[in-house]
N, CA, C and O of each residue as an XYZ file, in Angstrom:
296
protein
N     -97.825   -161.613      7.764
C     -98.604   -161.974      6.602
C     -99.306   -160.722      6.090
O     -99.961   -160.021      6.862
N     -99.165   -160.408      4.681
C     -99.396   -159.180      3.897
C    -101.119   -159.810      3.133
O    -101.185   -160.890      2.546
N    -102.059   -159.092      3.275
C    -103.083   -159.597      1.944
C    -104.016   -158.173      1.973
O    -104.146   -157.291      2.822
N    -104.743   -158.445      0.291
C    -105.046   -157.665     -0.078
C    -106.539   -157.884     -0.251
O    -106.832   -158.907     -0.869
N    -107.538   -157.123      0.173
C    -108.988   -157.421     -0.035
C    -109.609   -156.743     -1.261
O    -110.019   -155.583     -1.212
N    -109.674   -157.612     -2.522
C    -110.454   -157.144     -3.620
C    -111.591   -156.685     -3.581
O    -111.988   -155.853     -4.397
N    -112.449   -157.249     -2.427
C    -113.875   -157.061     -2.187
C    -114.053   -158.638     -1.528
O    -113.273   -159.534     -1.207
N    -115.971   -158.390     -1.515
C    -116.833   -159.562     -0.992
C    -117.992   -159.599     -1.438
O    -118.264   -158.719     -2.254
N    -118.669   -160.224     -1.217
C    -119.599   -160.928     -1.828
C    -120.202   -162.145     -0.831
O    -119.530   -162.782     -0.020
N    -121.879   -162.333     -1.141
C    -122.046   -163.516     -0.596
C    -122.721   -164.647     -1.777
O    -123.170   -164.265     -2.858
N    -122.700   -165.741     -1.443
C    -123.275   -166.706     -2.430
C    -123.912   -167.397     -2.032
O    -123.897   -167.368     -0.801
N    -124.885   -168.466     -2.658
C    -125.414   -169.533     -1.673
C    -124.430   -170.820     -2.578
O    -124.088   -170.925     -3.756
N    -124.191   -171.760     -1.207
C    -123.561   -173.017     -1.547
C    -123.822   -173.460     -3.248
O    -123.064   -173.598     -4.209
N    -125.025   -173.570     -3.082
C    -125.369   -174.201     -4.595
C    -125.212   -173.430     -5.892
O    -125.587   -173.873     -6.977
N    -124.653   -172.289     -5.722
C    -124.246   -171.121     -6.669
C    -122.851   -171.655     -6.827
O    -122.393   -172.235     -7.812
N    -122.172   -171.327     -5.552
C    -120.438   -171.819     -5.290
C    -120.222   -172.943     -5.977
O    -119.161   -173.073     -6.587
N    -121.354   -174.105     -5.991
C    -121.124   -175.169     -6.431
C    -121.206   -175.455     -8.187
O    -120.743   -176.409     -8.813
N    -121.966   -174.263     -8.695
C    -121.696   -174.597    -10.036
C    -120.524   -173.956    -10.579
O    -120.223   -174.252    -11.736
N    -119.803   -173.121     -9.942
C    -118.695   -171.921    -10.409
C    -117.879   -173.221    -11.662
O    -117.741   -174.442    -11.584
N    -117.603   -172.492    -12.428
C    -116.756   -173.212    -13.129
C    -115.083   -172.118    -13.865
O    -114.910   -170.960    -13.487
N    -113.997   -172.885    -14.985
C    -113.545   -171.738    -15.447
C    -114.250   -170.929    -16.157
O    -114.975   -171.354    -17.057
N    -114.136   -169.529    -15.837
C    -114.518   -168.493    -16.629
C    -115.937   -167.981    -16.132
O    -116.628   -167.272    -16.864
N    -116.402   -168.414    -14.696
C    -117.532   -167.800    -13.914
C    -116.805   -166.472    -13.895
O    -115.652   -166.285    -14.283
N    -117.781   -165.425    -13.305
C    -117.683   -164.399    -12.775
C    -118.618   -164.311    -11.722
O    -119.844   -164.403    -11.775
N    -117.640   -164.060    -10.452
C    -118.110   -163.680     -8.977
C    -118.070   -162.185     -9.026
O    -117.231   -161.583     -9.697
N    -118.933   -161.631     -8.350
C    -119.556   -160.018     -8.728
C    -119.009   -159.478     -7.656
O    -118.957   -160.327     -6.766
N    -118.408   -158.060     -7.196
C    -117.813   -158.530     -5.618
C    -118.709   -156.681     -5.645
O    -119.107   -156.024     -6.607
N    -118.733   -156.353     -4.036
C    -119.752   -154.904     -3.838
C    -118.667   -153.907     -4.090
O    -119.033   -152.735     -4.002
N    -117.329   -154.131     -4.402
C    -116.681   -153.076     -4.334
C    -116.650   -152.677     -5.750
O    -116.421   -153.581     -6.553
N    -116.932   -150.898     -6.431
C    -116.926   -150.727     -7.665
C    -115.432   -150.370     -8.349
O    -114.939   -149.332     -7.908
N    -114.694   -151.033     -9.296
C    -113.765   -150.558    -10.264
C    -113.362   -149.683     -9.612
O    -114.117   -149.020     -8.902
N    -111.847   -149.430     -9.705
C    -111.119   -148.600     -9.255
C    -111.207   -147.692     -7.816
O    -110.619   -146.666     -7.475
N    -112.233   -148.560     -7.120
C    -112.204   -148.116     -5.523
C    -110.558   -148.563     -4.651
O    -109.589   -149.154     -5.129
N    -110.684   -148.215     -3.769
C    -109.020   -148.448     -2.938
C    -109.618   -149.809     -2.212
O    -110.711   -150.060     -1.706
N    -108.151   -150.732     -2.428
C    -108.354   -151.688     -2.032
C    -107.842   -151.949     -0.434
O    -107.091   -151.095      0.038
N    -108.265   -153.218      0.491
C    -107.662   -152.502      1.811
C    -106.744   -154.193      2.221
O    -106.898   -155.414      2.213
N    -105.812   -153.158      2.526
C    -104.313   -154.105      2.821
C    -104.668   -154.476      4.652
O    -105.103   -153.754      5.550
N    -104.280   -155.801      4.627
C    -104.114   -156.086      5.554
C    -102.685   -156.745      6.271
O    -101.900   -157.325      5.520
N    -102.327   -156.625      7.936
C    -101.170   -157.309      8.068
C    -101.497   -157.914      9.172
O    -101.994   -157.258     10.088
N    -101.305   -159.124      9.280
C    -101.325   -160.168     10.167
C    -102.729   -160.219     10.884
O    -102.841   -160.329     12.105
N    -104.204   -160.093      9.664
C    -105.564   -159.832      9.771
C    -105.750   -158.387     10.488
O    -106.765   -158.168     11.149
N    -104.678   -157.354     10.324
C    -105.281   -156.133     10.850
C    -105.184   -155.077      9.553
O    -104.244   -155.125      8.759
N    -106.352   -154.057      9.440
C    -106.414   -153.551      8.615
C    -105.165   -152.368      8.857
O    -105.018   -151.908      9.990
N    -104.567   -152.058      8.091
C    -103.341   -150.913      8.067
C    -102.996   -150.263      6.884
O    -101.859   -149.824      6.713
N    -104.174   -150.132      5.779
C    -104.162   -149.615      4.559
C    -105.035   -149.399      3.353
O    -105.827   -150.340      3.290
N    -105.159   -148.806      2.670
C    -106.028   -148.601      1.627
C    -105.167   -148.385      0.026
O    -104.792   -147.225     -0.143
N    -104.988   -148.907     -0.587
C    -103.958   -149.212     -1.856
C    -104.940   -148.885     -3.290
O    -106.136   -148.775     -3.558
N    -103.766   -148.819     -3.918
C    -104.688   -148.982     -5.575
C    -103.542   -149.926     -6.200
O    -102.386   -149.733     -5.824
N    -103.785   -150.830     -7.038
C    -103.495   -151.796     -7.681
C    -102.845   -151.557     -8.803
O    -103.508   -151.007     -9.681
N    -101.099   -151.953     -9.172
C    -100.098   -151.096    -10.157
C     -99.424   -152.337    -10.417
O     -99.373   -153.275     -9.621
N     -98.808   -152.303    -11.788
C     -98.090   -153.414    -12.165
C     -96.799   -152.702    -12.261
O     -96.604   -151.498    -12.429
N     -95.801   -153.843    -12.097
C     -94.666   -153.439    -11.066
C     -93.683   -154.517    -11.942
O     -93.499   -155.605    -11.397
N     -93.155   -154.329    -13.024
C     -92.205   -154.983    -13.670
C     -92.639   -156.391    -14.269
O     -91.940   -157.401    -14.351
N     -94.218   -156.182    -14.746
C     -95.112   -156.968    -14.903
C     -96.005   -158.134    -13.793
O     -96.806   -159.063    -13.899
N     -95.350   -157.469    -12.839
C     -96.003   -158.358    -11.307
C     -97.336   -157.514    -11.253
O     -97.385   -156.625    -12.103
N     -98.317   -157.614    -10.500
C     -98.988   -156.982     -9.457
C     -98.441   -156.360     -8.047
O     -98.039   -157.100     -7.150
N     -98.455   -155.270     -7.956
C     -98.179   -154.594     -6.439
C     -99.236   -153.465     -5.960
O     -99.899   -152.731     -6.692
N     -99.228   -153.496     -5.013
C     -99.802   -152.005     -4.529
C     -99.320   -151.143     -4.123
O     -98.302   -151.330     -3.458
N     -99.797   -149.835     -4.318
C     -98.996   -148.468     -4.193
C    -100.448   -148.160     -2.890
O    -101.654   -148.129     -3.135
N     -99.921   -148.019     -1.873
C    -100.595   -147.276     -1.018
C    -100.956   -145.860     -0.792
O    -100.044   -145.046     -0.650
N    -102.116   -145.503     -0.746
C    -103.109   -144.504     -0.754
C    -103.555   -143.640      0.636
O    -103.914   -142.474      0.803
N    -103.363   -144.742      1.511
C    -103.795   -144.243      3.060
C    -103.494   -145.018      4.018
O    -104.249   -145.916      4.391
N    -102.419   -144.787      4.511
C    -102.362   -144.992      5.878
C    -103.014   -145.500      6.924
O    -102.185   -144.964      7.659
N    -103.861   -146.134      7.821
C    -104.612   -146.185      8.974
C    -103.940   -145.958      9.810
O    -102.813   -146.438      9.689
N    -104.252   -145.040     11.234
C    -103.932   -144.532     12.380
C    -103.831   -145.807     12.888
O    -104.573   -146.771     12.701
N    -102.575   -145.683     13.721
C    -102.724   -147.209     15.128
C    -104.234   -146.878     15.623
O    -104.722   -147.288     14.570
N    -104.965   -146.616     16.101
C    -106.282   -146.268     16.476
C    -107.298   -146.265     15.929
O    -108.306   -145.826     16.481
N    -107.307   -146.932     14.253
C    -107.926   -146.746     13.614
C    -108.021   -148.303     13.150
O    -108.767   -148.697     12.253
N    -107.147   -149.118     13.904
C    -106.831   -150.160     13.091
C    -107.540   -151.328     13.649
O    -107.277   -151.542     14.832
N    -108.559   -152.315     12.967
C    -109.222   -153.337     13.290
C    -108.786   -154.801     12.647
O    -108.183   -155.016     11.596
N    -109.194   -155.555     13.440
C    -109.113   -157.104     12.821
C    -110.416   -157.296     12.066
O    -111.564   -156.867     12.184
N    -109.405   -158.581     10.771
C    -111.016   -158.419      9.896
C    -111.623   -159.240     10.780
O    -111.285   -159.958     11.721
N    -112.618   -158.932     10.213
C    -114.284   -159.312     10.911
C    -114.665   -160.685      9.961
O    -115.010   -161.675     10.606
N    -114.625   -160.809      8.469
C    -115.041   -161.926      7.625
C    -114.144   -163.037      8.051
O    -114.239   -164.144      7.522
């Protein structure tokens, strides 16, 4: 399993609960920071975000060392 972490954020329930279409959730990561790829919940990358025959893909940026590599924590 491949996923990609846009960022995070926390909310309180009763925030979550009014979200509607066209909320905006604020996330700590700023615009055009590297996003971090994960595989099978282990971190193994840092990407930037490219459209790819009108898909979304990522073009990877950095590598993580086997030794470098953690399970997410969230």
């Amino acid at each position: 399993q491949v996923s990609a972490e846009l960022g995070m954020t926390r909310i309180l329930v009763k925030d979550l609960l009014q979200l509607r279409e066209g909320s905006v959730i604020e996330l700590e990561k700023l615009a055009g920071e590297p996003l971090d790829v994960y595989v099978n919940s282990r971190l193994i990358a840092r990407a930037e975000a490219v459209v790819v025959n009108e898909k979304i893909g990522l073009r990877l940026t950095d590598v993580v060392s086997p030794s470098e590599r953690r399970e997410e924590s969230g």
